[in-house]
SEMI-921297 format. One record per residue (C-alpha): x, y, z; residue in three letters. Coordinates in pm, whole numbers, plus 50000, padded with zeros to 5 digits. Layout:
XYZala...
***
This chain:
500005000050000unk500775032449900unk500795052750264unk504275062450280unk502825098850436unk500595084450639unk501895086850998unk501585051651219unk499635054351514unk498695030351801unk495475026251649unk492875000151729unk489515002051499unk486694984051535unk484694984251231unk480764989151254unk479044968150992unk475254958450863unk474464930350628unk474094960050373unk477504961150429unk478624926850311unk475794923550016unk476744957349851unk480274970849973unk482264936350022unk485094947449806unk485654975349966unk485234959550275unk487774933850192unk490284960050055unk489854981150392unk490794950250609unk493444941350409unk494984973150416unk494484973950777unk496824943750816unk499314956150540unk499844982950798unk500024963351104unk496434980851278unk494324956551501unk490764954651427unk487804938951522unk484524932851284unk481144939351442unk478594924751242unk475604908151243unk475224868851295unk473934862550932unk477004877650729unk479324854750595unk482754865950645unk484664835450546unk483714848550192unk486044882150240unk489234855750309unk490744879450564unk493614878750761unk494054884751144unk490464903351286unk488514900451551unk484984892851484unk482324907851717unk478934893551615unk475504915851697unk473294913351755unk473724880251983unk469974875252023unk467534890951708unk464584887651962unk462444918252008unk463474940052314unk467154925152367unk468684953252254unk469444962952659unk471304927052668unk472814927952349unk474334958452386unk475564950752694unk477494921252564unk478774940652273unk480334968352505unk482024944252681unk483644927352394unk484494959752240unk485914969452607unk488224938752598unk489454948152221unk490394983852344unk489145003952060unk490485036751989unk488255048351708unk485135034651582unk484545032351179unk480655031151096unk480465010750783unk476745018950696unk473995049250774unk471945020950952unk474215015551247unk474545054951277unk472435050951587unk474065022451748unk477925041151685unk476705071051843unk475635051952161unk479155033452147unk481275064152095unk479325077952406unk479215052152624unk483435036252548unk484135080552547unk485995074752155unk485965092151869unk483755079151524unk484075077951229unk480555074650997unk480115065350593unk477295081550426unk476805059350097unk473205076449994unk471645108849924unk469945120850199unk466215111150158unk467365074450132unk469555073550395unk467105089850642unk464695061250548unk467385039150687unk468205058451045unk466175041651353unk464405074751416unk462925076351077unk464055115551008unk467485125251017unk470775105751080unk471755103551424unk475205121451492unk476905130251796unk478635163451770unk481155160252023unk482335120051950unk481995118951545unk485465134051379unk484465128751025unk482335119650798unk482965097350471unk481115097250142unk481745080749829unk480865104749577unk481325140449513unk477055139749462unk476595123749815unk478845149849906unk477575179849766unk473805164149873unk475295163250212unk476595194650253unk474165210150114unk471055192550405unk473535195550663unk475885224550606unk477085226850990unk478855199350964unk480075203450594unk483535206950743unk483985175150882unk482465159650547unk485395142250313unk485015122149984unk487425093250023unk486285070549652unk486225038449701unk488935020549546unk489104987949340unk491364965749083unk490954967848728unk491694937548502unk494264937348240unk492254928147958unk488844944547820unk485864917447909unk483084932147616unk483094913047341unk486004892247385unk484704861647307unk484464847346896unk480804832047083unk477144838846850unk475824846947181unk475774879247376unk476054880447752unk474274906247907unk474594909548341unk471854933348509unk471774945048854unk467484946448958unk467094959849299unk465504945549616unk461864960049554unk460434959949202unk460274984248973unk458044985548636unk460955002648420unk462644969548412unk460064958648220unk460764982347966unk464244966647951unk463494926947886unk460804939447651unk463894955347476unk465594923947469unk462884905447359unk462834928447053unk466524920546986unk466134883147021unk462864887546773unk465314904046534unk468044876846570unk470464883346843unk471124858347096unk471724863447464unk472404846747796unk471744872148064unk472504869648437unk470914888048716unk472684902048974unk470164911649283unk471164949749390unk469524956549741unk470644989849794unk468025011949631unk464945005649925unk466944999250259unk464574991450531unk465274979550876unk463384955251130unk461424975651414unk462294951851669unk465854937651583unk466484966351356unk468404937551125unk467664944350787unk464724922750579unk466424926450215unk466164884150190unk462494888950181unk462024913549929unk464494900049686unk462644867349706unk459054888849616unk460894905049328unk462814872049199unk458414857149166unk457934888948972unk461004885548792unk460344855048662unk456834858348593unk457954886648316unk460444865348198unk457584836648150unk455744859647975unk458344870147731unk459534840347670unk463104848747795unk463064828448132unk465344801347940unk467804825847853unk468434839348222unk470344827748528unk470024844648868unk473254847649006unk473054832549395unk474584852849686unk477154830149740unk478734836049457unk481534864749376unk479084885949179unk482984906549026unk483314869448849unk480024871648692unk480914909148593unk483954896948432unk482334874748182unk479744899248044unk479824918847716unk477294946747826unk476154955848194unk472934974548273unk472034995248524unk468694994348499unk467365028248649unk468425055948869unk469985046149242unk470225070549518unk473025048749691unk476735042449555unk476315013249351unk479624992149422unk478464972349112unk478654998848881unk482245006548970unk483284966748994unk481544959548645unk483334991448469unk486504979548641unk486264944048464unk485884960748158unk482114958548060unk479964979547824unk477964999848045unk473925010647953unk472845029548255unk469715047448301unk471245082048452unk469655098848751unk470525097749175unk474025085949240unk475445086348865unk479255103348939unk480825071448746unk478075073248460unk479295099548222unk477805095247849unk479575079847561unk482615080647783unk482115055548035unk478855050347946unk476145046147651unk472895060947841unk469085054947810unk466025071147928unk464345039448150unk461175052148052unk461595046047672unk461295015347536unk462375018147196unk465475040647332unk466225012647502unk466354988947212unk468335018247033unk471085017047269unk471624982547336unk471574976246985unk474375004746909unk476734985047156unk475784952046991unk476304963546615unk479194985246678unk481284959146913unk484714987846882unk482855013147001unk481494989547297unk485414980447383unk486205018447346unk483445029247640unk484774995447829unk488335008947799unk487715043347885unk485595031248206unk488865012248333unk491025041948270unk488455063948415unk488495039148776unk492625034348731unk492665076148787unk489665081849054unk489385052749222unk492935033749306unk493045009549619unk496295025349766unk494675061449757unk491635048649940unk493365033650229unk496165059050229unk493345088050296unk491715064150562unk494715056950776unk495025095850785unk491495099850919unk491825074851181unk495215095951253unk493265126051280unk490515112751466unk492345099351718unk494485129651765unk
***
């Protein structure tokens, strides 16, 4: 790593997680934890019993599971048990991972007396959906020492709702490999592989996309297409465990899924990818990724399928910093059927100019969005905090 100006500290960081966490941001999550242990820094994990860490293949790190019981009205007990695992780590800064353990880091910070540090990866009328309370996210002014976004749009959004505490606010880009070779069109295959991230709760303008490729396969072209399930546009929590319910609504939109597929004939033609599976893998093998319509979260998916080398065909809107048009990007209006078709089939006929987008999406994460310049700027917030 990269963090030659990055003073060492005694630090100790326990990292605040949520299964959000894991299904959206494991790469980064990964890359953090590694970098960690590059640089010698103890930490512990807190996450929730259901996440599967053996998947992130980490080194040395303590693993704190919470909550211990997901029974309504433990929270007294199980926070009682997490402070005294956190007490026997020794913590000197705490590193919220996700807007939906705001709550639970502020109580932390207060009761251990230790500085926080808190991750803002949505704009702010999605991640107030996600805070306990409902409103607004809860902060402590005294115990948080900065606060993290992704994106300069999350920041601007940010600062903008919040502006007393725009000068705590920093954009630290989350970082990420790219491949050596271009993935799009690759292959000498009479088939075209198209991977699509759908999100948690359903939404109609999909629709407008299969009926696109069912146009395309009418006029000849032949597809395999994977689905990738993206959670992170409708975060919702549990009232009593506050654990979130994603499992549920991905199965509801998987039965709708496949009931439009039925009905366009293309169910034969599609895979759903499983969660146990490395969705950057099923990236890698596509010729064209969609993102189907506008997120108000950073979309790790985006980043990890431009970083592969896919086509991208995004529908712009919300959180679109990485999508910029007929750079790193062809774009469609999600509304518009036949400008669907129109753009898919401009990548498809014109495979060059699909490799050139694909190439200038790698270069484009190379520059803004290297691993060593994500951990470097980190290490120096932890350093700060914990001044």
């Amino acid at each position: 790593m990269d963090s030659e100006n990055v003073q060492k500290k005694s630090n100790r960081i326990a990292l605040i997680a949520s299964e959000h966490t894991f299904s959206q941001y494991p790469v980064f999550l990964k890359h953090l934890l590694i970098g960690l242990a590059d640089e010698s820094i103890p930490a512990a994990l807190v996450c929730p019993q259901r996440c599967n860490v053996e998947s992130l293949v980490i080194g040395a790190v303590e693993i704190i599971r919470y909550p211990v019981l997901e029974l309504p009205f433990a929270g007294y007990f199980n926070n009682k048990l997490l402070l005294e695992q956190l007490m026997k780590f020794k913590p000197t800064i705490l590193h919220c991972l996700c807007e939906s353990q705001a709550e639970e880091t502020k109580y932390l910070a207060e009761s251990l007396n230790l500085p926080y540090v808190l991750m803002v990866n949505s704009l702010h009328k999605h991640f107030s959906i996600s805070s306990s309370a409902g409103k607004n996210l809860p902060i402590s002014h005294v115990h948080c020492k900065k606060i993290i976004t992704p994106m300069a749009s999350i920041t601007s959004n940010y600062t903008k709702t919040y502006p007393h505490y725009a000068d705590i606010v920093q954009q630290v880009n989350h970082g990420t490999f790219t491949t050596v070779k271009t993935s799009c069109f690759s292959q000498t295959a009479n088939y075209i592989t198209i991977v699509m991230a759908y999100p948690a709760s359903y939404c109609e303008n999909i629709e407008n996309i299969f009926n696109s490729i069912r146009h395309l396969k009418i006029d000849g072209y032949e597809f395999m297409i994977f689905l990738i399930s993206s959670d992170s546009l409708h975060p919702r929590l549990s009232f009593f465990t506050k654990r979130s319910v994603f499992p549920a609504a991905v199965s509801k939109t998987e039965n709708q899924l496949w009931k439009l597929l039925n009905a366009l004939d293309l169910a034969r033609f599609v895979t759903m990818v499983p969660s146990k599976i490395t969705w950057r893998k099923v990236l890698a093998s596509g010729d064209i990724f969609i993102y189907p319509c506008p997120c108000y979260v950073f979309n790790s998916i985006l980043l990890e399928a431009m970083s592969v080398g896919t086509a991208i065909a995004a529908a712009p809107g919300g959180v679109d910093d990485l999508i910029i048009a007929d750079e790193t990007a062809v774009i469609f209006d999600n509304f518009d059927e036949p400008g669907i078709m129109q753009t898919l089939r401009k990548l498809i006929v014109r495979p060059e100019f699909a490799r050139q987008i694909a190439k200038n999406a790698q270069q484009y994460v190379k520059r803004n969005h290297s691993v060593s310049n994500m951990i470097a700027q980190i290490l120096q917030i932890y350093n700060e905090a914990g001044s």
